[in-house]
C-alpha positions as a printed NumPy array, in Angstrom:
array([[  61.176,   90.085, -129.66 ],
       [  64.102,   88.109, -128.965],
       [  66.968,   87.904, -131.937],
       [  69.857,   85.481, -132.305],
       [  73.261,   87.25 , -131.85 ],
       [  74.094,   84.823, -134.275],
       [  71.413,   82.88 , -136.623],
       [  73.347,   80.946, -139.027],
       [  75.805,   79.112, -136.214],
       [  75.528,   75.92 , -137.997],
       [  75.85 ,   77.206, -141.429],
       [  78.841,   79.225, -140.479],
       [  80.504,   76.393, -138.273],
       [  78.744,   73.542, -140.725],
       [  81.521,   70.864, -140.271],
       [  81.265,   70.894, -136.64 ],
       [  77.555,   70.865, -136.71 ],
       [  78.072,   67.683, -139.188],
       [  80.463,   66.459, -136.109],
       [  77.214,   67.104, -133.953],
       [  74.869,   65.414, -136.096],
       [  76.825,   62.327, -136.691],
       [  77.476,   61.918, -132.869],
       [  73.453,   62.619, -132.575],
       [  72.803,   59.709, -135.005],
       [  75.322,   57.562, -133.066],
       [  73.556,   57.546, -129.894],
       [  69.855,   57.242, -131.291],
       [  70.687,   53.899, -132.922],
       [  71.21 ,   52.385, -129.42 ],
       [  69.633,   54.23 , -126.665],
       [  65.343,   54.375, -126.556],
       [  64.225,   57.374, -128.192],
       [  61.62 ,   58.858, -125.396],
       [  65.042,   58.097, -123.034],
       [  66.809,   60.313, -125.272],
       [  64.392,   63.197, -125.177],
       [  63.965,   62.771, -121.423],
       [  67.296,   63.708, -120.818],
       [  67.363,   66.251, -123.714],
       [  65.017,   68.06 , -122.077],
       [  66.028,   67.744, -118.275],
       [  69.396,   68.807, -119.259],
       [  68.276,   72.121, -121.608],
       [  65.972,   73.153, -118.189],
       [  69.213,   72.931, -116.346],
       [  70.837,   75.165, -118.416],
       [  67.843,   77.356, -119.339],
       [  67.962,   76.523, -123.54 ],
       [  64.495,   77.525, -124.562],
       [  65.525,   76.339, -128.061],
       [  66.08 ,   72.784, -126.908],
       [  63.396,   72.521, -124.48 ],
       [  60.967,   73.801, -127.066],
       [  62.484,   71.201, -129.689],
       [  62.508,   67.947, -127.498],
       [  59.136,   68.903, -126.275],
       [  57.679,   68.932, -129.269],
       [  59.677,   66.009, -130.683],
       [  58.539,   63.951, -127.107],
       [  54.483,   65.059, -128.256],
       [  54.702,   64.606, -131.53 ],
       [  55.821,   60.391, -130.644],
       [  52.748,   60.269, -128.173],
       [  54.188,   61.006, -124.855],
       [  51.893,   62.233, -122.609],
       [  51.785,   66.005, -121.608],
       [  52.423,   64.276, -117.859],
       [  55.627,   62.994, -118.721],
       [  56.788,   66.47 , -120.703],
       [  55.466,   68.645, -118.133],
       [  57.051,   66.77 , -115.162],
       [  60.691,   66.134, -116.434],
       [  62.089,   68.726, -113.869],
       [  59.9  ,   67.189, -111.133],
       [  60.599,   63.641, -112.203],
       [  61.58 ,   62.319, -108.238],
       [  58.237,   63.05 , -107.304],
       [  56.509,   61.72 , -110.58 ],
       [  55.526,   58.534, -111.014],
       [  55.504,   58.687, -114.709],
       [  59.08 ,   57.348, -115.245],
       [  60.472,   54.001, -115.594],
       [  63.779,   53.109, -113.06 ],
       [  65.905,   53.619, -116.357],
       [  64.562,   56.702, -117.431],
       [  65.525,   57.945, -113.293],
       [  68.434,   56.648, -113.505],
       [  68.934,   58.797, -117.174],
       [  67.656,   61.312, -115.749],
       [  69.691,   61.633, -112.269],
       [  73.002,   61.248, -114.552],
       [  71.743,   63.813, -116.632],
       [  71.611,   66.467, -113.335],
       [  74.889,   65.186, -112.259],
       [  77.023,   65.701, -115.364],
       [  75.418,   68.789, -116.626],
       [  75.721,   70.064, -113.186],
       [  79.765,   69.07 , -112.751],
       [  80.246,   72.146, -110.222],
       [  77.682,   71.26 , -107.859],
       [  79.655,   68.56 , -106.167],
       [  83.584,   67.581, -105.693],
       [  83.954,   64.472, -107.24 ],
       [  82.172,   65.37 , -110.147],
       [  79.697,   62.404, -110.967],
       [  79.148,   60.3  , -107.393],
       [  79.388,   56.716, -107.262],
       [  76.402,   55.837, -106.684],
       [  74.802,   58.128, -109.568],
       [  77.057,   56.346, -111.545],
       [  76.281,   53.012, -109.826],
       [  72.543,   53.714, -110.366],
       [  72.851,   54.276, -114.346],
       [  75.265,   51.254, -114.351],
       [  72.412,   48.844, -112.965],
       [  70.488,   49.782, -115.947],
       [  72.32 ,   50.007, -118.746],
       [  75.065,   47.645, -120.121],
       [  78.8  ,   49.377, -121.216],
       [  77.332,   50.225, -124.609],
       [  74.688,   51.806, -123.78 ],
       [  75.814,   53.608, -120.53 ],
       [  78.611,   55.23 , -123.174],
       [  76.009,   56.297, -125.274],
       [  73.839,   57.931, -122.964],
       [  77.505,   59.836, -121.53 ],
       [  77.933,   61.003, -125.264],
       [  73.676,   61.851, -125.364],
       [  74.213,   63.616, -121.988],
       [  77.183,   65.324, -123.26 ],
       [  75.83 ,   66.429, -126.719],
       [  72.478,   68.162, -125.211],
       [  74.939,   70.418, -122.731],
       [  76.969,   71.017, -125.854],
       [  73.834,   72.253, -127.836],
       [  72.756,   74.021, -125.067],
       [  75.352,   76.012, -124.732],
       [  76.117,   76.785, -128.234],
       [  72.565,   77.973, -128.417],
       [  72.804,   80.42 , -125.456],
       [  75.863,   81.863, -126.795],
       [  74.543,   82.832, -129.799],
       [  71.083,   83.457, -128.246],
       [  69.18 ,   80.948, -130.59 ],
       [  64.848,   81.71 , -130.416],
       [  62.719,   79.291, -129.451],
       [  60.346,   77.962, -131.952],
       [  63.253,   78.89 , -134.557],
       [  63.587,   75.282, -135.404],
       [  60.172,   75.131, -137.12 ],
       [  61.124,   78.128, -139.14 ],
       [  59.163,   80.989, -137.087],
       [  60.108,   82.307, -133.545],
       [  56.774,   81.909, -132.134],
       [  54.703,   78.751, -133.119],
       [  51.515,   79.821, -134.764],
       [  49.477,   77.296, -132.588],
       [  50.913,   76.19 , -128.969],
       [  52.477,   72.102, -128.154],
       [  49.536,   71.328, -126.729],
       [  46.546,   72.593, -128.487],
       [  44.331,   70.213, -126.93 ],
       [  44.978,   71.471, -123.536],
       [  45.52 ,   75.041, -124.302],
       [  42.964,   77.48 , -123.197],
       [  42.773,   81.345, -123.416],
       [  45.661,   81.253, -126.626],
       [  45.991,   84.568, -127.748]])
């Protein structure tokens, strides 16, 4: 079984967690919260964060989403369960959690895209969302955080999806 190289991060680090948290709180008073959780979990696939994808997953089920729109995230061009804003979150999301992949960093018309959708504000507070989930992420994988440790066991006693789970051992 997996074990954190490190499992009390945020206890040890607290104030910057607090920084975290506060910037976390900042962004959810403006931006919609299935938005949010979209690009929390597009972003931790990116980077591989099992810990994040497991958390916003559950946090996008337990608000209603459907298991479409969960399961899809990392397919969203093809899916047709997302809203233009929510593409446009979500193609910003790629760009700036994947900075290396191009050599201008963010392209125009990514940016252009997300700009047609959201006002200043809000653009600036997705940027800070987008930025906080690659933060977590990688804070997680350094210290090799275990999925399912955010609900106080590493592996959840029943899965996400119950309804739609067959075969659970």
């Amino acid at each position: 079984m997996m074990q954190a190289r490190m499992p009390h991060v945020f206890k040890l680090a607290s104030g910057a967690y607090r920084g975290l948290e506060a910037l976390e709180t900042a962004v959810a008073a403006v931006l919609p919260a299935a938005t949010l959780e979209l690009v929390r979990v597009r972003a931790s696939q990116i980077n591989g964060c099992a810990v994040c994808l497991d958390m916003h997953a559950e946090r996008l089920h337990g608000a209603g989403e459907s298991p479409e729109r969960i399961w899809a995230v990392a397919g969203w061009r093809d899916a047709p369960w997302y809203d233009p804003a929510e593409r446009a979150a979500l193609r910003l999301t790629e760009a700036m959690t994947r900075l290396a992949d191009t050599s201008d960093g963010i392209p125009d018309d990514v940016w252009a895209e997300a700009s047609a959708h959201y006002d200043e504000n809000a653009l600036a507070h997705l940027v800070m969302a987008i930025a906080s989930v690659n933060a977590w992420n990688r804070i997680n994988a350094a210290t090799r955080q275990v999925a399912g440790s955010f609900r106080g066991a590493a592996v959840p006693a029943t899965p996400c999806f119950p309804e739609t789970a067959t075969n659970v051992v």
